[in-house]
Steps between C-alpha positions, in 0.01 A plus 500: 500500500607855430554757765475872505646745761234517780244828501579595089168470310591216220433785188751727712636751197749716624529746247096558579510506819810812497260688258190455659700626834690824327118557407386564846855645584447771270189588552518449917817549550714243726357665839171475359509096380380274714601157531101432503489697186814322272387164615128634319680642190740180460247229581807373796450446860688731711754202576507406151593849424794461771591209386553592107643861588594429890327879635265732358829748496658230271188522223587838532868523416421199232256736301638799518848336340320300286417822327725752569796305285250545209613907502878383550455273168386831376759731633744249368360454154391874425908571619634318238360713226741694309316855512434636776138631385444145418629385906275732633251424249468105553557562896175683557280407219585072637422664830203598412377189280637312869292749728174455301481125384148390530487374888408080413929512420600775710427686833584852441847673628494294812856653647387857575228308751830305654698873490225620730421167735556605879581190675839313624335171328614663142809693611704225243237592211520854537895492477506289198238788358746757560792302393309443191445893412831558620632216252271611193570874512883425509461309191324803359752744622800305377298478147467837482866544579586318202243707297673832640875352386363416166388860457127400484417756789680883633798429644341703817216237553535343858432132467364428841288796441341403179462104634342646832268719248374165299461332823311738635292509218496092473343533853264754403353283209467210729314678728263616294457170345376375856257771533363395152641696203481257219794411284402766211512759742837383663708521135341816402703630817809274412518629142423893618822475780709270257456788231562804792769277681734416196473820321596681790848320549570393157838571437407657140210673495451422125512122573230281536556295844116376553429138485441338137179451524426811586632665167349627219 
């Protein structure tokens, strides 16, 4: 006879069960979960829930990295481009595509909940959050580095400065993507700041620095 680890349902999926959870994480926020509530949402028992993801803290972290290397796939992808229009380009308009997928595959930008949780339980998850940033706006800056040596940009553009500015602005389209503005919306305003952004530090004024598909 076969055996299965004691307290898992027999159907367990994890993959479901970690979007069905960054679900009510996003929209509750990890103070706001209950155990009563994820054990509802994932069709677990509270000790089949603890025995799959060992806390409720654990779900948590699970989730939240589960999706937040999505944007450093796209942080890492969008820097290999050879323009810089086209970096900056790919790295928002992916975001955006990421921030707005249609919520049976994905559970909206999950890590600016964990950026915000206020308990000891997720101290671990909120690090790796920051570390992430930290790790993905480096990238950027030493990107645009390159892009300022290779005379795409003014050779008085600060690179921390302009990465900090598309951060900034990263955050600002995720948040609005939480409070509903629909994926239309969101690359109006990428296209609009792209446009401002790289004519404003293009190191020829006469050249055309915005993303390919944005010409013509």
């Amino acid at each position: 006879m076969s055996s299965r680890p004691v307290g898992r349902p027999p159907l367990f999926d994890r993959d479901d069960a970690v979007l069905a959870a960054a679900r009510l994480f996003w929209s509750r926020g990890y103070s706001g979960t209950t155990t009563r509530a994820l054990s509802s949402a994932l069709d677990m028992s509270t000790s089949s829930i603890y025995a799959a993801f060992g806390s409720k803290a654990g779900l948590f972290e699970e989730a939240v990295r589960t999706y937040a290397e999505r944007y450093r796939t796209v942080y890492v992808e969008a820097c290999a481009e050879p323009a810089l229009g086209d970096v900056l380009g790919l790295l928002l308009r992916r975001s955006v595509e990421e921030f707005t997928q249609p919520s049976a595959q994905h559970p909206g930008c999950l890590i600016s909940s964990a950026a915000m949780t206020d308990t000891p339980d997720t101290i671990d998850t909120r690090t790796y959050v920051t570390d992430l940033h930290a790790s993905n706006e480096r990238l950027l800056r030493e990107r645009i580095e390159r892009a300022r040596d290779e005379c795409q940009l003014r050779a008085d553009i600060v690179p921390s400065t302009l990465a900090a500015l598309v951060q900034t602005l990263w955050h600002g389209l995720s948040t609005q993507s939480n409070q509903g503005a629909g994926r239309d919306r969101l690359l109006e305003i990428v296209d609009a700041a792209l446009e401002m952004l790289l004519d404003a530090a293009a190191h020829d004024r006469g050249r055309d620095v915005r993303p390919v598909h944005a010409r013509g």
